[in-house]
C-alpha positions, -999 to 999 in steps of 0.1 A, spaced: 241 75 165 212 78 190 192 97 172 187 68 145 186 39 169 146 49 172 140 46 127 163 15 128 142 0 152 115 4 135 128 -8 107 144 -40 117 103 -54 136 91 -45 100 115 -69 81 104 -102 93 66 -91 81 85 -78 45 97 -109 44 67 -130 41 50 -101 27 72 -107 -4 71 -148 0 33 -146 -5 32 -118 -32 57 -136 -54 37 -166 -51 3 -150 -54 17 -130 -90 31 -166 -102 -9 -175 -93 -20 -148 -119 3 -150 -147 -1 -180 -173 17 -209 -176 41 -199 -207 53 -166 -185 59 -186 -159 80 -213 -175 99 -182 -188 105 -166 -158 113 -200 -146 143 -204 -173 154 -172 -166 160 -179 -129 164 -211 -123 135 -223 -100 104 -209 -86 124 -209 -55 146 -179 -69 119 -160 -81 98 -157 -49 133 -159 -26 144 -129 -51 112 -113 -45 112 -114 -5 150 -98 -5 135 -69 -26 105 -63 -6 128 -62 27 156 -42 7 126 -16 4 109 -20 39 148 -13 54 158 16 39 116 34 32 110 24 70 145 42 84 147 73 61 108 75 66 108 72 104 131 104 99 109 125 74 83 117 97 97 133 127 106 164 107 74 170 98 57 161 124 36 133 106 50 107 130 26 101 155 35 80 189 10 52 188 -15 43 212 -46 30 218 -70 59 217 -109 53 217 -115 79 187 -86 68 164 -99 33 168 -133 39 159 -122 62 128 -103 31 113 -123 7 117 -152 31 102 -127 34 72 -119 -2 71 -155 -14 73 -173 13 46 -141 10 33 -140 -24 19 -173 -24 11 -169 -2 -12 -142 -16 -25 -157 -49 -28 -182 -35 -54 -160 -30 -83 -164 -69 -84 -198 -58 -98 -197 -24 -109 -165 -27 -130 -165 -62 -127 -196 -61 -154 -179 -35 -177 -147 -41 -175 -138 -87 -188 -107 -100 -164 -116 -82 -133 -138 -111 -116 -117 -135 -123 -86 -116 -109 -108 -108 -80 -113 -150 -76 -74 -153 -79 -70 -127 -47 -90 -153 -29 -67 -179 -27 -47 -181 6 -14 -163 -15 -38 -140 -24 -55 -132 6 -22 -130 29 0 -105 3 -31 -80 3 -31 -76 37 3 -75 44 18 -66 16 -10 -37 10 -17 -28 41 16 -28 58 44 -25 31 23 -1 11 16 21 39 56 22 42 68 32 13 37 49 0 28 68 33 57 68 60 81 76 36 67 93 0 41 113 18 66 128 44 92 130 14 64 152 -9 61 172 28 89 173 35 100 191 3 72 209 -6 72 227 31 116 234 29 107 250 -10 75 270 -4 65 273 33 105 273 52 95 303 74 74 281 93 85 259 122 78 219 127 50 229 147 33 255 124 38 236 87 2 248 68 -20 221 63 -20 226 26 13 214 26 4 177 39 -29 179 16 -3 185 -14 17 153 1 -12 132 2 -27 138 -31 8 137 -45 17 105 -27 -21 88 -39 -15 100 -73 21 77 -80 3 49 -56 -20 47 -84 2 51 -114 24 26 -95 -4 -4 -102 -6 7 -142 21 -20 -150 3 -49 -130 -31 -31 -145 -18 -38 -181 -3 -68 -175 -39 -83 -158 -59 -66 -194 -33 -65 -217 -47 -30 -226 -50 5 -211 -81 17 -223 -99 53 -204 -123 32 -182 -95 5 -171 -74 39 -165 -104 56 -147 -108 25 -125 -73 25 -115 -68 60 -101 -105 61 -85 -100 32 -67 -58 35 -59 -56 72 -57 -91 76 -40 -84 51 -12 -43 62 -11 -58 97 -4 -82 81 24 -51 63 38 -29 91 34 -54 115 55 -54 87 84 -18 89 85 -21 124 91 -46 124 119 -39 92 135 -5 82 126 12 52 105 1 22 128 -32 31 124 -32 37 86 -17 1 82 -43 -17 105 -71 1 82 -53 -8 50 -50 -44 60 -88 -47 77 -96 -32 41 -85 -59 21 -103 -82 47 -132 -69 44 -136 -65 8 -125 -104 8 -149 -118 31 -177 -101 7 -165 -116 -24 -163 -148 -5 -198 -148 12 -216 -136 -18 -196 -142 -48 
């Protein structure tokens, strides 16, 4: 048993964060959806209550068991990195996080003048529900089950089935480049139901726009993990949604 007493651990200081992580998610989607789907999902419940209490369970349901098995996969492939405060991880994150979200914050006006729904969508992330479930939500449950545990999964796998005749300590680099793009790839497909729910459609350019931005920053996020480790791949997720959401508020 002392050998998971470490990714249990780590699991149980996540869930309190999961928790309000899924409080303000379920709150901000009940922000974005109109008033008939809510009164449905309202008689199919019960309350509002329900819905976002239902909501918070699931979110800590997946923080528990992505955050142990991942802590695991982790350590078997050596992705898991100890943290600590070093001067060059620090300065890489924040360098993501900053150029990051800036470029981010432009598909307000890049997309956001091709594509009708996305500006307003982008005013309904700036409420406080809004704001708090993009940082913690994105940038520390997203980073869980997207990173910790899907990427070391995909490495896990892909390094027992094609590369077993190396050790932990010699696993190719392709094989954690495979994970990542892998792991990026489903982060993005995984926003095509809230993506057609926001448009109603899935046309080539809403498509487009949803893998370059998802899978191009999941790949960014996925190649922190690798160099710095998981703590640091959060804190730049969540400074990324920061960032891009101070811009829209100073200048939108």
């Amino acid at each position: 048993m002392t050998k998971y007493k470490s990714p249990l651990l780590f699991a149980l200081c996540l869930l309190p964060i999961a928790a309000v992580a899924g409080v303000f998610l379920g709150l901000y989607q009940l922000d974005t959806l109109s008033a008939e789907a809510v009164e449905e999902l309202i008689r199919e419940a019960g309350s509002v209550e329900i819905l976002v209490i239902v909501g918070a369970v699931q979110t800590v349901l997946y923080v528990l068991v992505c955050g142990f098995f991942g802590y695991i996969l982790a350590d078997k492939t050596g992705l898991l990195i100890p943290f600590g405060l070093e001067k060059e991880k620090v300065l890489v994150t924040l360098a993501v996080s900053l150029v990051g979200g800036a470029v981010f914050s432009l598909d307000h006006w890049v997309f956001g003048a091709l594509i009708d729904g996305i500006q307003s969508a982008n005013f309904a992330a700036l409420t406080p529900s809004g704001f708090i479930a993009s940082v913690l939500y994105g940038g520390v449950i997203e980073e869980v089950l997207m990173r910790l545990f899907f990427m070391s999964l995909v490495a896990f796998a892909v390094w027992k089935l094609f590369f077993r005749k190396h050790e932990k300590e010699s696993i190719p680099e392709a094989v954690f480049v495979i994970a990542n793009i892998i792991s990026a790839l489903l982060f993005a497909a995984g926003h095509l139901p809230a993506t057609l729910a926001l448009f109603g459609e899935l046309t080539p350019l809403i498509l487009f726009r949803c893998f370059l931005l998802n899978g191009g920053f999941g790949m960014l996020f996925g190649w922190l993990y690798r160099k710095c480790g998981i703590i640091y791949a959060m804190t730049a997720h969540a400074l990324f949604h920061i960032v891009s959401k101070l811009i829209w508020i100073i200048f939108v």
